[in-house]
C-alpha positions as CSV (number, residue, x, y, z in Angstrom):
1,X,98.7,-194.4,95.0
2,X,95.8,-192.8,93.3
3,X,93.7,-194.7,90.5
4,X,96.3,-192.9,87.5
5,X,99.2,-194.6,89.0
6,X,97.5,-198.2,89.2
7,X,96.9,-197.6,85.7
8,X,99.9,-196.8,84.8
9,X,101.3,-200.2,85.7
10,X,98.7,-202.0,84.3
11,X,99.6,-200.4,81.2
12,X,103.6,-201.3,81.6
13,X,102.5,-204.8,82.5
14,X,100.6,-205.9,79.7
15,X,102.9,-203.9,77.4
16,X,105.9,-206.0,78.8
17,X,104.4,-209.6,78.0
18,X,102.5,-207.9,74.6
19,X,106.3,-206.9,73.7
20,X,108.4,-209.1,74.9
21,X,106.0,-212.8,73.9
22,X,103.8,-211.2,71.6
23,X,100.7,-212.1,73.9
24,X,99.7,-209.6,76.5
25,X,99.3,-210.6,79.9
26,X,95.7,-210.3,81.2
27,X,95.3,-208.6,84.5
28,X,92.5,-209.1,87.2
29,X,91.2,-206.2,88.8
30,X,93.8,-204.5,91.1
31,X,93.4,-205.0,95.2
32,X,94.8,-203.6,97.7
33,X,96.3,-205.8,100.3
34,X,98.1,-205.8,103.9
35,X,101.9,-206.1,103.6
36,X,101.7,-209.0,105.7
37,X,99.2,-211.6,103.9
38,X,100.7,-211.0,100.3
39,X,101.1,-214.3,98.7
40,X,104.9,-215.7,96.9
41,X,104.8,-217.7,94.0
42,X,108.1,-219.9,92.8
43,X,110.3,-217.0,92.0
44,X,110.3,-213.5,92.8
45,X,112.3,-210.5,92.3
46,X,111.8,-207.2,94.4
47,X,113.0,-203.9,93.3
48,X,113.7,-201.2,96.1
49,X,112.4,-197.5,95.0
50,X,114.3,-194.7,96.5
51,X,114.5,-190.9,95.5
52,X,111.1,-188.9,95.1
53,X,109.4,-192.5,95.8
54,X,109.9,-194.5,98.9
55,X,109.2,-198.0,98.8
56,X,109.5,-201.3,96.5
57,X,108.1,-203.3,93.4
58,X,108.1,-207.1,92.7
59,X,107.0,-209.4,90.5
60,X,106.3,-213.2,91.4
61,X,105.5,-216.2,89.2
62,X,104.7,-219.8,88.9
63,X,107.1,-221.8,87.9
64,X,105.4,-222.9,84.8
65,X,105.3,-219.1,83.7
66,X,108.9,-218.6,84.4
67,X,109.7,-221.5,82.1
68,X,107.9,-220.4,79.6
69,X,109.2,-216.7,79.3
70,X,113.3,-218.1,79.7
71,X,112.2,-220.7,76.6
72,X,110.5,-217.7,74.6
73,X,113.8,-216.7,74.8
74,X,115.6,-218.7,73.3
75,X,116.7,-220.6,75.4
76,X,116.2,-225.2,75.5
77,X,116.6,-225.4,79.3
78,X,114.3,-223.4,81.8
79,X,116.2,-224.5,84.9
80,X,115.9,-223.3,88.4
81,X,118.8,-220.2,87.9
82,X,117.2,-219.2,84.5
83,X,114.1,-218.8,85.4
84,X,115.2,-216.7,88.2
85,X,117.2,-214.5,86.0
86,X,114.2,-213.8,83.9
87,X,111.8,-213.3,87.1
88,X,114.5,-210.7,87.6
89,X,114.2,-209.4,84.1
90,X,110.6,-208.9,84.2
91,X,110.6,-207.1,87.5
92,X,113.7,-204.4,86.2
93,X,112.0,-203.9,83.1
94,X,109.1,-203.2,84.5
95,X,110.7,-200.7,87.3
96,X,112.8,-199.3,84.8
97,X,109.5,-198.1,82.3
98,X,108.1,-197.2,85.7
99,X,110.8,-194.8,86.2
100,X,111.1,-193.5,82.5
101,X,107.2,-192.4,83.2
102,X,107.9,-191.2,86.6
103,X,111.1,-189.2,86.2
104,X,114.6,-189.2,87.0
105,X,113.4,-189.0,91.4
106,X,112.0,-192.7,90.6
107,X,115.3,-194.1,91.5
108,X,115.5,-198.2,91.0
109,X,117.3,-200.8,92.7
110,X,119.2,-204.3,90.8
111,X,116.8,-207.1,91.6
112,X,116.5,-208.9,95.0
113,X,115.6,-212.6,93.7
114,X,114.2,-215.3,95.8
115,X,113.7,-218.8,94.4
116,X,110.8,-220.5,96.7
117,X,108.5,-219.1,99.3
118,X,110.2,-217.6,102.1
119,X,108.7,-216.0,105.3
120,X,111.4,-213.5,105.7
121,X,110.2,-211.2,102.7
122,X,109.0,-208.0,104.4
123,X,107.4,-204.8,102.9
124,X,106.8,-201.4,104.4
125,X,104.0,-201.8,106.5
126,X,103.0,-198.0,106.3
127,X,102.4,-197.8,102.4
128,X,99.6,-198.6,100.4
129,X,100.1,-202.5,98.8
130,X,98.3,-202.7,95.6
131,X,98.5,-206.2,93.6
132,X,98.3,-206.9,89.9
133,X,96.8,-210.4,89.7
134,X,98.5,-211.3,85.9
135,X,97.8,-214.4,84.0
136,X,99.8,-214.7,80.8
137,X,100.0,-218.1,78.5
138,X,97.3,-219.8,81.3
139,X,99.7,-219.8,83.9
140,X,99.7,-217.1,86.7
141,X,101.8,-213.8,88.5
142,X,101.6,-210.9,90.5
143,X,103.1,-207.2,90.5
144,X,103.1,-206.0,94.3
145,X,103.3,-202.2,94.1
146,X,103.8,-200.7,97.5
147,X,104.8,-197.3,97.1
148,X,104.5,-193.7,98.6
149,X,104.0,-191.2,95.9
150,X,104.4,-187.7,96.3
């Protein structure tokens, strides 16, 4: 991933929270990270790119900011299987303005949530890991983008 690309998500990222909550989402400067040490908030949602692409997207968030978002919604109770629905949410609309940017060989995956931390979650070892640090409404996320680009 080259400097353009990382921008390129920053852009969708605050553009999803500016649109969708009327507040953009603030992001901290973009590291890259090893596959292996990449930290899992309360919910999660991963996003398998195939085609052109190789590789996968995913957003995690607190459980506070989840809450939030599913109430900004419209909706009076944030529990556990909302807020995963709209950690889901957040991570395919995300993908899915990636791919309108990137072209019909960004090919996207339906979400893979996970309420909690789990251990299990692997990423592609090979592939650059660059994380968003997001914090939106005080509370906090990531976007992990670990992807080959050609």
């Amino acid at each position: 991933m080259n400097e353009q690309d990382i921008q390129l998500f920053v852009g969708l990222v605050t553009n999803y929270f500016k649109t969708t909550t009327g507040i953009g989402g603030q992001i901290g400067t973009p590291y890259l990270s090893n596959a292996r040490d990449l930290e899992l908030l309360d919910y999660s949602a991963a996003i398998g790119i195939s085609g052109n692409q190789k590789g996968v997207i995913y957003f995690t968030a607190s459980r506070a900011l989840a809450r939030k978002l599913v109430r900004l919604s419209g909706e009076s109770q944030a529990h556990d299987e909302l807020c995963a629905d709209m950690v889901g949410e957040v991570a395919n609309t995300i993908s899915g303005n990636a791919r309108e940017r990137m072209g019909a060989g960004f090919m996207i995956s339906v979400p893979l949530v996970i309420t909690g931390r789990p251990d299990n979650l692997r990423l592609p070892t090979r592939l650059p890991v660059v994380v968003l640090p997001v914090k939106w409404s005080e509370e906090r996320a990531f976007v992990v983008i670990c992807l080959a680009l050609n």
